[in-house]
C-alpha positions as CSV (number, residue, x, y, z in Angstrom):
1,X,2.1,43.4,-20.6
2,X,5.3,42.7,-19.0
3,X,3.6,43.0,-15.6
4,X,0.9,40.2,-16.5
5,X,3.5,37.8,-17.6
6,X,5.7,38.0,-14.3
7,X,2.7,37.9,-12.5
8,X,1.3,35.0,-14.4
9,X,4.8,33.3,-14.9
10,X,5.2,33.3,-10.6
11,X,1.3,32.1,-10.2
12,X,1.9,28.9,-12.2
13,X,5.6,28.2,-10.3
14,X,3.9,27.3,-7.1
15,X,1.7,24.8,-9.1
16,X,4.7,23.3,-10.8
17,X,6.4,22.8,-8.1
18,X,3.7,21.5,-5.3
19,X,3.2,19.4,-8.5
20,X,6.1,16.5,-8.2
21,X,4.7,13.5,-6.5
22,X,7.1,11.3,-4.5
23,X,7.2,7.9,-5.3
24,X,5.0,5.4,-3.4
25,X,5.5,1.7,-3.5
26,X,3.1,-0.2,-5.4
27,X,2.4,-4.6,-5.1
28,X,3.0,-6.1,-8.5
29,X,1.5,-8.6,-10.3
30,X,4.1,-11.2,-10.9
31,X,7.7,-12.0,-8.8
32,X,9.7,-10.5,-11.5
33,X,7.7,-7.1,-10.9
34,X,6.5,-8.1,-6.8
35,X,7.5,-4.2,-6.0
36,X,6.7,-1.3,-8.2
37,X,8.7,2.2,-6.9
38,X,8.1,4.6,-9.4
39,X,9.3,3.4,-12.8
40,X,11.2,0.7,-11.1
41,X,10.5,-2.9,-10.7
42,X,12.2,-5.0,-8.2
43,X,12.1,-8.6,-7.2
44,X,10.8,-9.9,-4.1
45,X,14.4,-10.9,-3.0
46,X,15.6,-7.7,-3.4
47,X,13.0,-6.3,-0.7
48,X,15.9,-5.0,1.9
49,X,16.7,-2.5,-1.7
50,X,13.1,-1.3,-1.4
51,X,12.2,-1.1,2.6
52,X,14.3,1.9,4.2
53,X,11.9,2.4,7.0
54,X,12.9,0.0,9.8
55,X,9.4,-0.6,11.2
56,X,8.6,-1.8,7.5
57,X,11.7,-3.9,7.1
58,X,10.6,-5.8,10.3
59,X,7.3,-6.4,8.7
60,X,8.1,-7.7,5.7
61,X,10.7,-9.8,7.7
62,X,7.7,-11.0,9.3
63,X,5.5,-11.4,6.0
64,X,8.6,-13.7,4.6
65,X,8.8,-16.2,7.4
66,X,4.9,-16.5,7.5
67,X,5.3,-16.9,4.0
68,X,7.9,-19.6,3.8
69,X,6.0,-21.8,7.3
70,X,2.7,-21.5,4.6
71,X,4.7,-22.9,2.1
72,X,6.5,-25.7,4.1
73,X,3.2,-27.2,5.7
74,X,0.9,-26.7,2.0
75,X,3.3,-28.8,0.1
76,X,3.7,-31.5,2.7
77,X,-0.1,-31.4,3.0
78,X,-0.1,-31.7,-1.1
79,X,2.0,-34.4,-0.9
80,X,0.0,-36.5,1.6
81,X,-3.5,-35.7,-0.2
82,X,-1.4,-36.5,-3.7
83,X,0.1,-39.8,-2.1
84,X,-3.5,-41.0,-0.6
85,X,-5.5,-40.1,-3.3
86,X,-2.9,-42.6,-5.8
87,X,-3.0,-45.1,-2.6
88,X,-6.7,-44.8,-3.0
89,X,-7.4,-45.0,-6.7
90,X,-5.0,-47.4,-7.7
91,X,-5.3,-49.6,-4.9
92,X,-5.9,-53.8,-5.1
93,X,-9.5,-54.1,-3.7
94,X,-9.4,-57.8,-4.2
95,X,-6.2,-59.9,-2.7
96,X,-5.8,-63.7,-3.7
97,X,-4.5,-66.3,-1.0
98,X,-3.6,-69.6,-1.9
99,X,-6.3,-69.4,-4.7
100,X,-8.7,-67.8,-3.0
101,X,-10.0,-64.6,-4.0
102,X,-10.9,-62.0,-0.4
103,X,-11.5,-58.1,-0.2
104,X,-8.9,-56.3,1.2
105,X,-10.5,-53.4,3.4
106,X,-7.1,-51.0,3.8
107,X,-8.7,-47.2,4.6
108,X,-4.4,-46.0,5.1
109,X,-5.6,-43.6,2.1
110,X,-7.9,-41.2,3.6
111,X,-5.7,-41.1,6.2
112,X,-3.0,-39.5,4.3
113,X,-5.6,-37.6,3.0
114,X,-7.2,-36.3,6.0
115,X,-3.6,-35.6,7.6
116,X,-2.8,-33.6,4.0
117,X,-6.1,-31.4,4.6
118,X,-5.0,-31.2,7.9
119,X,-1.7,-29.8,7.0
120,X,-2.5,-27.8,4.5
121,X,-5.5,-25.9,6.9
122,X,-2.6,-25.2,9.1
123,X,-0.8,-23.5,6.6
124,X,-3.8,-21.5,5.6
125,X,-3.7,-18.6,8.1
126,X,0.3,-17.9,8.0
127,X,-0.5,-17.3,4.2
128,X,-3.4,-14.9,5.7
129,X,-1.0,-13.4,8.1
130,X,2.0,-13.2,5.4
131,X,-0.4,-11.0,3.1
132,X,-1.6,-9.1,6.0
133,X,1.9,-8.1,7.2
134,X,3.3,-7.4,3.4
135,X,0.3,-4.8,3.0
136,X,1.6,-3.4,6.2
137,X,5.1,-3.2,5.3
138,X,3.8,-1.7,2.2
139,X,1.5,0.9,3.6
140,X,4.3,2.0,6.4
141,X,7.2,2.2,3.9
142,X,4.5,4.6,1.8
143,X,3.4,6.4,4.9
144,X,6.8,7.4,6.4
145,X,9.9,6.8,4.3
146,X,13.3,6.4,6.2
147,X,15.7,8.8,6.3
148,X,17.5,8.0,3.0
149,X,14.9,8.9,1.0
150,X,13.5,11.9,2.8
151,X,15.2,15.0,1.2
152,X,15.1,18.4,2.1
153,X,13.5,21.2,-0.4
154,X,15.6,24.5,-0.6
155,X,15.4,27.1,-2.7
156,X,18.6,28.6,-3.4
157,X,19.6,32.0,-5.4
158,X,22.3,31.1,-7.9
159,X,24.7,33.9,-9.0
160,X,27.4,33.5,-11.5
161,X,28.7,36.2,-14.5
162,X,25.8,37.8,-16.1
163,X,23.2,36.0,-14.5
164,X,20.9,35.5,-11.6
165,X,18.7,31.9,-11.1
166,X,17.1,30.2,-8.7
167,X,17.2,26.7,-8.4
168,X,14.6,24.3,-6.4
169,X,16.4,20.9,-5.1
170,X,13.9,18.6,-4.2
């Protein structure tokens, strides 16, 4: 009886062990939870915490400035298509002079508008190229950790008093 529980005790330690995962880096939903490492959430500002692997650092560096260019040029195209689409609307289509009543034929709106669209497609594919190159960062950071993280197993035979143990460090 002994026998079958040391056997059966040392068959299921392999399991247990080979069993730990290491913790990969997940995308969040929301900025307060962008990156998800195990049970911890971290910011998108707090992304040089998170990236150890250098090749990953540099493209998530990468994934921020595309990010921030997208930004710049779709909120001065918002604010062009904004400010022609008001000139637009709420513009005087008839003009008096001296009495007389004329239709004033000003087209500086969908001008605005069409350099707003304009603009904004610009910005388009550095927001394609800032998801592209944060899934990147993501999947290289996943697929080979830096050195910090990367920790040696070792099994090591602990002696001390009246007892014997071994202890597994991973």
């Amino acid at each position: 009886m002994k026998k079958l529980f040391s056997i059966l005790l040392l068959s299921i330690f392999p399991l247990i062990a080979f069993a730990q995962q290491q913790d990969s880096l997940k995308l969040g939903k929301s900025n307060r939870e962008f990156f998800i490492k195990g049970d911890q959430k971290f910011r998108f500002s707090e992304y040089r915490k998170v990236f150890t692997n250098p090749e990953a650092l540099g493209y998530m560096k990468k994934s921020n400035t595309n990010s921030t260019v997208a930004q710049v040029f779709g909120a001065i195209g918002g604010g062009f298509v904004g400010f022609g689409l008001a000139k637009e609307i709420f513009r005087n289509k008839t003009a008096y002079h001296n009495g007389v009543a004329y239709k004033v034929k000003d087209k500086s709106g969908w001008g605005l508008i069409g350099i707003g669209v304009g603009a904004i497609g610009i910005g388009i594919p550095f927001a394609i190229s800032s998801g592209k190159n944060l899934k990147k960062a993501v999947d290289t950071q996943n697929r080979n950790p830096g050195t910090d993280e990367r920790k040696a197993t070792s099994y090591r035979l602990d002696l001390s008093g009246n007892s014997i143990g071994l202890t597994y460090h991973f």
